[in-house]
TIKETI-312368 format. One record per residue (C-alpha): residue number from 1; residue in three letters; x, y, z. Coordinates in nm, 4 decimals, decimal comma, m for minus. Each point is the difference from the previous one (the first is absolute). Example, Ala and Ser with C-alpha at 12.3 -4.5 7.8 and 13.67 -1.06 7.14 Angstrom:
% TIKETI-312368
REC num residuo       c1       c2       c3
REC   1     ALA   1,2300  m0,4500   0,7800
REC   2     SER   0,1370   0,3440  m0,0660
% end
This chain:
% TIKETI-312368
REC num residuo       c1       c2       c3
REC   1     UNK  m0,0290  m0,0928  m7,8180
REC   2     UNK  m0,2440   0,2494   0,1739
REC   3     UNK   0,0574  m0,1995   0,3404
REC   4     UNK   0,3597  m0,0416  m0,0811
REC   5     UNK   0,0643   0,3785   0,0028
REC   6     UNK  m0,2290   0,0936   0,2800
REC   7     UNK   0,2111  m0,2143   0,2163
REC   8     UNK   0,3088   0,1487  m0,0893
REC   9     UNK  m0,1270   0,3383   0,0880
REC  10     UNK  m0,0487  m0,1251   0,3540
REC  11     UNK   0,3084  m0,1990   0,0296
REC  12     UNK   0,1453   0,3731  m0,1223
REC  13     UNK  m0,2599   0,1657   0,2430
REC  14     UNK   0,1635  m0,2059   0,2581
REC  15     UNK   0,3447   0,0267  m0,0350
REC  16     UNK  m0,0371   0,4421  m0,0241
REC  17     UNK  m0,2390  m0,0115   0,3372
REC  18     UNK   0,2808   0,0726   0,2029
REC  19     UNK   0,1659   0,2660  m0,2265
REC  20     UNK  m0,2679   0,1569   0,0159
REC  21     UNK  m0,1176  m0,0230   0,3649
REC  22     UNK   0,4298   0,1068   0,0626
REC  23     UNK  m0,0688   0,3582  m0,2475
REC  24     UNK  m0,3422  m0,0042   0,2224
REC  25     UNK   0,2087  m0,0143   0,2928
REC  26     UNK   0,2847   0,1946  m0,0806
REC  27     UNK  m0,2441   0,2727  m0,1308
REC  28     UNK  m0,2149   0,0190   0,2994
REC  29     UNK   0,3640   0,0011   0,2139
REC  30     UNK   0,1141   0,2777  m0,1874
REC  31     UNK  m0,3446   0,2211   0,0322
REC  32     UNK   0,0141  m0,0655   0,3604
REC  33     UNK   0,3730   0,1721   0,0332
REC  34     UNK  m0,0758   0,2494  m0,1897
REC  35     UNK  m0,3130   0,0839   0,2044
REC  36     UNK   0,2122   0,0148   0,3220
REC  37     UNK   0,3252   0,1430  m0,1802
REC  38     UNK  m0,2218   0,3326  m0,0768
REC  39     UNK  m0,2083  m0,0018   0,3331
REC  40     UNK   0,3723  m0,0266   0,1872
REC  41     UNK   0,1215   0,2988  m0,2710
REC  42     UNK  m0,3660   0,1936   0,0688
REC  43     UNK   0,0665  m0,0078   0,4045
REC  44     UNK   0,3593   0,0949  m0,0394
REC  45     UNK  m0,0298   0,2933  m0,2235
REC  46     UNK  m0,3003   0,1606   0,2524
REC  47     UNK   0,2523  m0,0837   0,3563
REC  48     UNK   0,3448   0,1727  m0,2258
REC  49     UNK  m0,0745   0,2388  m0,2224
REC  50     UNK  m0,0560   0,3540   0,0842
REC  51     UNK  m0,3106   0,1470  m0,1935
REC  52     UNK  m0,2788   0,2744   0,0022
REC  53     UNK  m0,3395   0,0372  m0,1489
REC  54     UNK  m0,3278   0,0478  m0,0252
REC  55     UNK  m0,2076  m0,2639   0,0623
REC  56     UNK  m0,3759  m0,0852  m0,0744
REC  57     UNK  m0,1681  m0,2560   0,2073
REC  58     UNK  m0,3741  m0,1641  m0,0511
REC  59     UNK  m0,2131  m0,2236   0,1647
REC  60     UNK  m0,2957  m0,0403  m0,1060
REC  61     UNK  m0,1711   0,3516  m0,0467
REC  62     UNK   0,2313   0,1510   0,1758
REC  63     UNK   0,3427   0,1719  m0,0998
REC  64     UNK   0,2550   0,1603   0,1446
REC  65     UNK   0,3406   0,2147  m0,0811
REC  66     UNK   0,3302   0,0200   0,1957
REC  67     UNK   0,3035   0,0811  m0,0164
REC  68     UNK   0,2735  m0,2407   0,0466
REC  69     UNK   0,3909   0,0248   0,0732
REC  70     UNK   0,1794  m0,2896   0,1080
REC  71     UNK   0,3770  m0,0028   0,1343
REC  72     UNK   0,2011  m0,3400  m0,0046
REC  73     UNK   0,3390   0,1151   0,2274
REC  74     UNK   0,2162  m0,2557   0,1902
REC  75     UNK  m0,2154  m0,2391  m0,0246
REC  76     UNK  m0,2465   0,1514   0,1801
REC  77     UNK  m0,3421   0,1512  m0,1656
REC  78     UNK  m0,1845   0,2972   0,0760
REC  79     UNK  m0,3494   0,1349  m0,2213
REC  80     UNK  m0,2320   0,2623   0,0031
REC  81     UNK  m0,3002  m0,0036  m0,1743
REC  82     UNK  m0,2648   0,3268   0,0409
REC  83     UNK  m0,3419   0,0406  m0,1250
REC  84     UNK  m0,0638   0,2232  m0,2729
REC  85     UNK  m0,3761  m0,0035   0,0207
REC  86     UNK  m0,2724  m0,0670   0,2731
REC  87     UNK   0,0846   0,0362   0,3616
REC  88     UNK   0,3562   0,1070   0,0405
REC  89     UNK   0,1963  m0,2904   0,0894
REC  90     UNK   0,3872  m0,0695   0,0507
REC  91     UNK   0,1354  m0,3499   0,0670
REC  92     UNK   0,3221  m0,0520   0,0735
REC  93     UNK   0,2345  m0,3613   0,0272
REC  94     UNK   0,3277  m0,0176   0,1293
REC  95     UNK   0,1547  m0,2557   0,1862
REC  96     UNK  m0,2113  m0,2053   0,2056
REC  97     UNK  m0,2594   0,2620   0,0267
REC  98     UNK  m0,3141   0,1506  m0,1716
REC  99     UNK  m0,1021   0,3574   0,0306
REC 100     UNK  m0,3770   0,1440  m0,1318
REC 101     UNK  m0,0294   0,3581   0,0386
REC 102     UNK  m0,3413   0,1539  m0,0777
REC 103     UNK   0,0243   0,3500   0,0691
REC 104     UNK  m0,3172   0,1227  m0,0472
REC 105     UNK  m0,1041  m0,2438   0,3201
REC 106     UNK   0,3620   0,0618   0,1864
REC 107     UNK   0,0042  m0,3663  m0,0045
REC 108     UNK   0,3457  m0,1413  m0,0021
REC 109     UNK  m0,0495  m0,4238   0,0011
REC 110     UNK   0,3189  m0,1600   0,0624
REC 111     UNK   0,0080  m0,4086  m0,0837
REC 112     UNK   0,2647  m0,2385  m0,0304
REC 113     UNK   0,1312  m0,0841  m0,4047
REC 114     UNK  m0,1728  m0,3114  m0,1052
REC 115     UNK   0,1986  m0,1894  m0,2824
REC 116     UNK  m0,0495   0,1840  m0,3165
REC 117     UNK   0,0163  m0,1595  m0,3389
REC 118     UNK  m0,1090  m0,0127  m0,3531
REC 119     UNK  m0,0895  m0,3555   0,0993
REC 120     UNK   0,0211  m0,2305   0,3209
REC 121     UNK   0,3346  m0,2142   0,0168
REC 122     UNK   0,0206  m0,3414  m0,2031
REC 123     UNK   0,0547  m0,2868   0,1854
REC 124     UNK   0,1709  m0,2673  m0,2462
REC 125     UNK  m0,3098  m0,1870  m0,0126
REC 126     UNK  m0,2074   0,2925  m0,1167
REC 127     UNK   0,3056   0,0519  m0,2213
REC 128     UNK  m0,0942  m0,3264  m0,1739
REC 129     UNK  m0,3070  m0,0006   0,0291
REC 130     UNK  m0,0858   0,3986  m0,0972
REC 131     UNK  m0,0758  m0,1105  m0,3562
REC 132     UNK  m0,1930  m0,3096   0,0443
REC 133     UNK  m0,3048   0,2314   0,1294
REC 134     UNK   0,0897   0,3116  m0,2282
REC 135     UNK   0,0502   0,0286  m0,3690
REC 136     UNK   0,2777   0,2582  m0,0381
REC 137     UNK   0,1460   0,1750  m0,2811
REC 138     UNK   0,1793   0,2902  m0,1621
REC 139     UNK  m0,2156   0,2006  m0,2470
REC 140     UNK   0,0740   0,2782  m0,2118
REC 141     UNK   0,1504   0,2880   0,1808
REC 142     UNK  m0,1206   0,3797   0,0267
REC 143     UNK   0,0627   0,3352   0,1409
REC 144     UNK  m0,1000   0,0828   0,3478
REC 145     UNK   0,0945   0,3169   0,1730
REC 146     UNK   0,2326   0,1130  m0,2865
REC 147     UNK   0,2217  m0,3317   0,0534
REC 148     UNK  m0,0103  m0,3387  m0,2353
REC 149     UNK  m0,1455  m0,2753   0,1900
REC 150     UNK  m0,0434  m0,3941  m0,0050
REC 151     UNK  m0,3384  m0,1326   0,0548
REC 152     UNK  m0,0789  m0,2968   0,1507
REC 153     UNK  m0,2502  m0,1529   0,0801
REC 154     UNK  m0,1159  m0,2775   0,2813
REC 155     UNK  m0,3339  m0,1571  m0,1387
REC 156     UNK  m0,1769  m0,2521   0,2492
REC 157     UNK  m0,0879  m0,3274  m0,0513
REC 158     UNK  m0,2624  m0,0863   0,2243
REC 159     UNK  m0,2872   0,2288   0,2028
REC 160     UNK   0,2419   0,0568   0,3266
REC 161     UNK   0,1794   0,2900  m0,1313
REC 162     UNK   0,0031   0,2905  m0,1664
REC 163     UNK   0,1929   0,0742  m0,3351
REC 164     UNK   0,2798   0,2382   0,0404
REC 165     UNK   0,1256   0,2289  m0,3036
REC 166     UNK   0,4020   0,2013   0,1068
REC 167     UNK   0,1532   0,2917  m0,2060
REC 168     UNK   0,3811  m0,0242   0,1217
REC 169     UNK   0,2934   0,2370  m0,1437
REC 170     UNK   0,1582  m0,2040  m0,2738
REC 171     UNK   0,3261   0,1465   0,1138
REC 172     UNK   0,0096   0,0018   0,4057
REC 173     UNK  m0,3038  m0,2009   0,0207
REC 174     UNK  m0,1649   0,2223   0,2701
REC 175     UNK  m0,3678  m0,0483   0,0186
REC 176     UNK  m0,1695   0,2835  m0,1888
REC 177     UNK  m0,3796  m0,1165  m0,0496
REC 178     UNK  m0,2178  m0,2896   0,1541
REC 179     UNK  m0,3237  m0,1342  m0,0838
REC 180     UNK  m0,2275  m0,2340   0,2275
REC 181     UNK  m0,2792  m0,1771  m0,2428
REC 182     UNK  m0,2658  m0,2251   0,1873
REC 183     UNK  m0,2050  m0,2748  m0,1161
REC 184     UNK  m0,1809   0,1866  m0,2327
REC 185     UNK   0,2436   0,1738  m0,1973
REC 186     UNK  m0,0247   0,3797   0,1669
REC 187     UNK   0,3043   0,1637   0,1308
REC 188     UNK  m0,1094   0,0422   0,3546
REC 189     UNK   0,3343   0,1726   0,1153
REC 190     UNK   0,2621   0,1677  m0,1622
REC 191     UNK   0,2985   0,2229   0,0489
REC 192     UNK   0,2139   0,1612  m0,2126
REC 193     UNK   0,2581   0,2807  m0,0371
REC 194     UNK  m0,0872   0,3018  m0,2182
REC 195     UNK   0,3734   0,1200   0,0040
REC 196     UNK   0,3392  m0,1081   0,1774
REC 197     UNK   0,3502   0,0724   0,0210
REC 198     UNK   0,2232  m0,3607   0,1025
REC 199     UNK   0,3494   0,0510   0,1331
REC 200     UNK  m0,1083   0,3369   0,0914
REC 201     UNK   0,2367   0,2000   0,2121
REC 202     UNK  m0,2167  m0,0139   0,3278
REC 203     UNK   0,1762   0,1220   0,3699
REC 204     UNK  m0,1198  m0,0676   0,3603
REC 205     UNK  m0,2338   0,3473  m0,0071
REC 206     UNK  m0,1838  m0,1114  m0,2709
REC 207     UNK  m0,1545  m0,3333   0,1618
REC 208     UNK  m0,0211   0,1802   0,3638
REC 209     UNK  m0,3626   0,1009   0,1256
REC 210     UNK  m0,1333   0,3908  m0,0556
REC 211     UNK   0,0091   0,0082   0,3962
REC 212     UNK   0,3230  m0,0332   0,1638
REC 213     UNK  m0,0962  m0,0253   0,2823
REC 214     UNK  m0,3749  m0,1071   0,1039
REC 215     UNK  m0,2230   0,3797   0,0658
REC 216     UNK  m0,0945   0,0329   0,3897
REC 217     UNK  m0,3711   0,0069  m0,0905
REC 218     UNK   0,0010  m0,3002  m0,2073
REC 219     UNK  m0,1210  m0,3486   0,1273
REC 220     UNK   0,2594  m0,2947  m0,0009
REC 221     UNK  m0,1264  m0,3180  m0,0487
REC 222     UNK   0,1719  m0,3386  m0,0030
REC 223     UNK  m0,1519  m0,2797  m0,1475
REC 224     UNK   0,1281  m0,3471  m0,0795
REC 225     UNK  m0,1891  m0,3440  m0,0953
REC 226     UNK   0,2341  m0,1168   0,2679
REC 227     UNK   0,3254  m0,1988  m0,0265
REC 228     UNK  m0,0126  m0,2874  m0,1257
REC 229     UNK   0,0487  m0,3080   0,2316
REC 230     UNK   0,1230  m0,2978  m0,2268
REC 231     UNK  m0,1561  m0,3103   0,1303
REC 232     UNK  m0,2752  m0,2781  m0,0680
REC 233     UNK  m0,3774   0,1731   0,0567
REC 234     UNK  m0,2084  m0,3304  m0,0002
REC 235     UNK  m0,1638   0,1017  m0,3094
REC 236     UNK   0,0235  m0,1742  m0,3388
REC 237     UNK  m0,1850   0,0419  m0,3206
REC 238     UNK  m0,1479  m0,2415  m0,1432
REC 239     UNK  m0,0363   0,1031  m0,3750
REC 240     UNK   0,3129   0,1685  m0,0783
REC 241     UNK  m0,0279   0,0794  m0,3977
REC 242     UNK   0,2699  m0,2100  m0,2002
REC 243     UNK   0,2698   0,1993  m0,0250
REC 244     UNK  m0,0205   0,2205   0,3034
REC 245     UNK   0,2521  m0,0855   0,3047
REC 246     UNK   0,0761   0,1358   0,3366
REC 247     UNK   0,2266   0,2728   0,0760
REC 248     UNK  m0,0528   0,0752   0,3285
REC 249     UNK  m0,2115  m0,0912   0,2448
REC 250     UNK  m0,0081   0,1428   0,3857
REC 251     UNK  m0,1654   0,2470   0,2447
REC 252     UNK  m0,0493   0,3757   0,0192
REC 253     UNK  m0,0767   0,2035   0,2821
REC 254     UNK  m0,1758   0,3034  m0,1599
REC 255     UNK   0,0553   0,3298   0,2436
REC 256     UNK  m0,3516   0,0350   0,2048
REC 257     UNK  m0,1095  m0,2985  m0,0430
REC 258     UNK   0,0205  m0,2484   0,3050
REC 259     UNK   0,0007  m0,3483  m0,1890
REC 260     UNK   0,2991  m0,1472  m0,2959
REC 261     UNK  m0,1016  m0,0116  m0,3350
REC 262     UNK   0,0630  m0,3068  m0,1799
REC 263     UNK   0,1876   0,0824  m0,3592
REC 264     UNK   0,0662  m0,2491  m0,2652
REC 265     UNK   0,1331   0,1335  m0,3781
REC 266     UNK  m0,0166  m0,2026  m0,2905
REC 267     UNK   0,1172   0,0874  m0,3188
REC 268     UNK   0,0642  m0,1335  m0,3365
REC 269     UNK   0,2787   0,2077  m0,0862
REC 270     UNK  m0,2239   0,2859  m0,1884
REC 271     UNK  m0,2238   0,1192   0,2906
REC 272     UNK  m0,0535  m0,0885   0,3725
REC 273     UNK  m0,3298  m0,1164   0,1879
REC 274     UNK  m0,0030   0,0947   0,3559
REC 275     UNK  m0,2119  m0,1888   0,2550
REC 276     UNK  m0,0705   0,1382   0,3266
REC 277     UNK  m0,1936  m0,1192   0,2904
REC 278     UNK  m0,0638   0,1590   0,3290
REC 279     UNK  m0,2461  m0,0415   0,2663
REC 280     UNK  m0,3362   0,0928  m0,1138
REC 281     UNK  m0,0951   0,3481   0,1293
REC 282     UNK  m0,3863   0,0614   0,1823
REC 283     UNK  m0,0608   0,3030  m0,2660
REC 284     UNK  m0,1592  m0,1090  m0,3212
REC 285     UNK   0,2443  m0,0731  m0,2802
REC 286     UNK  m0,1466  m0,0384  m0,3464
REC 287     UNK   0,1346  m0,3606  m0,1021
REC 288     UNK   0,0052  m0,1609  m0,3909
REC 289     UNK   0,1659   0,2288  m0,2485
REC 290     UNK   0,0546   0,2725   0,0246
REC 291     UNK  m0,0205   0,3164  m0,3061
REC 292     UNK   0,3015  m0,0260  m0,2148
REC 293     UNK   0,2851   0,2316   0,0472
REC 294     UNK   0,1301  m0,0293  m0,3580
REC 295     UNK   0,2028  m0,3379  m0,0410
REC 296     UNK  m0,0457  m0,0431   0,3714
REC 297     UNK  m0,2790  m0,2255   0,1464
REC 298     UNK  m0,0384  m0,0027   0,3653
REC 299     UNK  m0,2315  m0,3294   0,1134
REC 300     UNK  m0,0864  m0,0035   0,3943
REC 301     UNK  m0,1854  m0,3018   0,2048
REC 302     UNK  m0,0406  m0,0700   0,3067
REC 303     UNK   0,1541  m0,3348   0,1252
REC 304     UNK  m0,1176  m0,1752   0,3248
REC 305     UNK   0,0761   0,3271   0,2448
REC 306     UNK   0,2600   0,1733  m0,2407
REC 307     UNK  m0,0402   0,2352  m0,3189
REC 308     UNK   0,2193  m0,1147  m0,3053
REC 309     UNK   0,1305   0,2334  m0,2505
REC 310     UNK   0,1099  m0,0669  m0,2951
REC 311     UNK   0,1304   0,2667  m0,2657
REC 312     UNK   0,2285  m0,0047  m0,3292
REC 313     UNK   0,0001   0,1132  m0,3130
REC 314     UNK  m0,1809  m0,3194  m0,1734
REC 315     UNK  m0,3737  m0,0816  m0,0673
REC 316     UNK  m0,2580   0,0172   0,2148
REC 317     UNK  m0,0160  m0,4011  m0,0438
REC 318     UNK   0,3497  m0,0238   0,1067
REC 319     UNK  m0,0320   0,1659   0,3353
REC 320     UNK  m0,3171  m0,1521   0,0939
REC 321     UNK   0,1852  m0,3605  m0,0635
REC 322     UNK   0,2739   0,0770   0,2523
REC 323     UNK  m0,3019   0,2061   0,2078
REC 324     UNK  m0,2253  m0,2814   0,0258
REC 325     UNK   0,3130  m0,2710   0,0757
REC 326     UNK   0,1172   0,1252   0,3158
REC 327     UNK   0,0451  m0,2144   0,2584
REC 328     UNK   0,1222  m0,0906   0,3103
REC 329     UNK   0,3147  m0,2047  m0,0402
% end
C-alpha cells in the first residue's frame, strides 16, 4: 500500500513539474519587467522633471552637501549643482557642455557632457538577463526628504557585484536616495536628499553659472577625455563576469597626450566597468589595486609595453578579473 501511494505522489510530482517550472517562469519574467519598468521610470523622472534640493553625498569617510536645481525645457536639460561646504565649487551642465568653477582658485574647467544617468542604458539582453544576476524587490516604503518613497532593492547573487538599495518618489518616481553595499554588508557610498521641491517652478537664471561671463584674471581650462572614436581596439577580455556586456568599445585621444587610448565599457545594466589601455608611460605608475574610492575600485597592470586600467563601481575581485584578462585580440 506504502509503495502504492509513494508512486502516485511521483506520477502526481510529475504531471505538476511543469506547472510549476511555468509559475517559476512566469514569476521570474514578471520580476525581470518590473526591474526594468522602474529603472526606465527612475531615468525618466531625473531627464523631465524640474526639481531642487539639498543633497548629501558619501563615500566612504567622506561627505559632501550641494545644492541642486535641475530644469527640463524643450527637451533640452540644463543643472546646477554648488557646494555648500569645503572648497567653493560650482558645476554647471547644459547642453553638450560641462562647466566647474572654483573661485577661490579662478579656475574655470570647461569639458564636454558625458551621458548622465541614474543607470547606464539596457540593452535587451541585459533587459533579460538583469535579474538572473540580481535579486530585486520592492520593500516597505519610507520617507525621504519630506516625500513618500518606494524602496527597492537589487541584492547580488554571486561575488561580481555589489548590492544596490534605491529610495524613488512613489509618485514621480525621481530618485531621492541611493545606497551602494559591498561584499561585506557596509554601505560604502550613499547619497541622499535632505529636502526637495519636484515640479518646482525653476527659469533659465536659476540653472545659469554665478559668472556671466568668465573674470579676466581667472584661468580657463579645457579638458576632455577626448572624443570618442567608435571602432575595434584589438583588445578583448577574457573573463568578462556573467552578466556584464559591452557598450562601447573605441579610442580616445586625451588632450596632451600624444598616443589613443583604448576604451572598452561594459555594463550589466546597474553600473559600468571601464577598461582603458594606453601606452605604458617611462614614470613609475603604482600597478595592482589601487585604495578604494568608496564603491569605486580602480585595478592597474602593466601589459606587455602598455598600462591597463580598469575602474567601476564593483569589487575589487571583479576588476582585477577583467584587469588580469586583457589581451591582445
Amino acid at each position: 500500500m506504502r509503495a502504492q501511494r509513494n508512486a502516485q505522489r511521483r506520477v502526481q510530482a510529475r504531471a505538476l513539474a511543469p506547472l510549476v517550472l511555468g509559475l517559476w517562469l512566469a514569476a521570474a519574467a514578471a520580476r525581470a519587467e518590473d526591474a526594468t519598468q522602474w529603472i526606465a521610470r527612475v531615468a525618466q523622472a531625473a531627464r523631465q522633471l524640474n526639481y531642487a534640493g539639498t543633497i548629501v553625498y558619501q563615500r566612504g569617510n567622506r561627505v559632501e552637501t550641494s545644492r541642486i536645481v535641475h530644469l527640463s525645457e524643450g527637451g533640452k536639460e540644463y543643472e546646477k549643482l554648488v557646494s555648500l561646504d569645503g572648497p567653493a565649487r560650482e558645476v554647471v551642465r547644459s547642453q553638450g557642455e560641462v562647466r566647474l568653477y572654483f573661485p577661490d582658485a579662478k579656475i574655470v574647467r570647461v569639458e564636454p557632457r558625458t551621458f548622465r544617468n541614474a543607470f547606464p542604458s539596457l540593452s535587451p539582453e541585459q533587459q533579460k538577463s538583469l535579474t538572473q544576476y540580481y535579486d530585486f524587490r520592492i520593500v516597505a516604503g519610507e520617507r525621504v526628504g519630506g516625500h513618500a518613497a518606494d524602496i527597492v532593492v537589487f541584492e547580488p547573487k554571486d561575488g561580481l557585484r555589489y548590492g544596490h538599495r534605491f529610495w524613488s518618489d512613489s509618485a514621480t518616481g525621481l530618485l531621492l536616495k541611493a545606497r551602494v553595499i559591498n561584499e561585506r554588508g557596509e554601505v560604502v557610498e550613499q547619497f541622499s536628499f535632505t529636502d526637495l521641491q519636484v515640479n518646482a517652478k525653476i527659469d533659465k537664471a536659476m540653472v545659469e553659472p554665478s559668472w556671466p561671463a568668465v573674470p579676466p584674471d581667472w584661468q580657463v581650462k579645457e579638458t576632455s577625455a577626448g572624443d570618442v572614436a567608435v571602432n575595434d581596439t584589438g583588445w578583448v577580455v577574457n573573463r568578462v563576469p556573467p552578466g556584464f556586456t559591452k557598450i562601447m568599445e573605441g579610442f580616445r585621444k586625451p588632450r596632451g597626450r600624444r598616443n589613443p587610448v583604448a576604451h572598452i565599457v561594459y555594463s550589466d545594466g546597474l553600473v559600468a566597468i571601464s577598461v582603458f589601455i594606453e601606452p605604458f608611460s617611462t614614470a613609475p605608475v603604482p600597478t595592482g589595486m589601487q585604495p578604494p574610492q568608496g564603491g569605486l575600485n580602480i585595478y592597474m597592470a602593466k601589459q606587455d609595453d602598455n598600462l591597463v586600467t580598469v575602474m567601476g563601481e564593483a569589487p575589487g575581485a571583479t576588476v582585477r578579473q577583467i584587469g588580469n584578462s586583457v589581451a591582445r585580440r
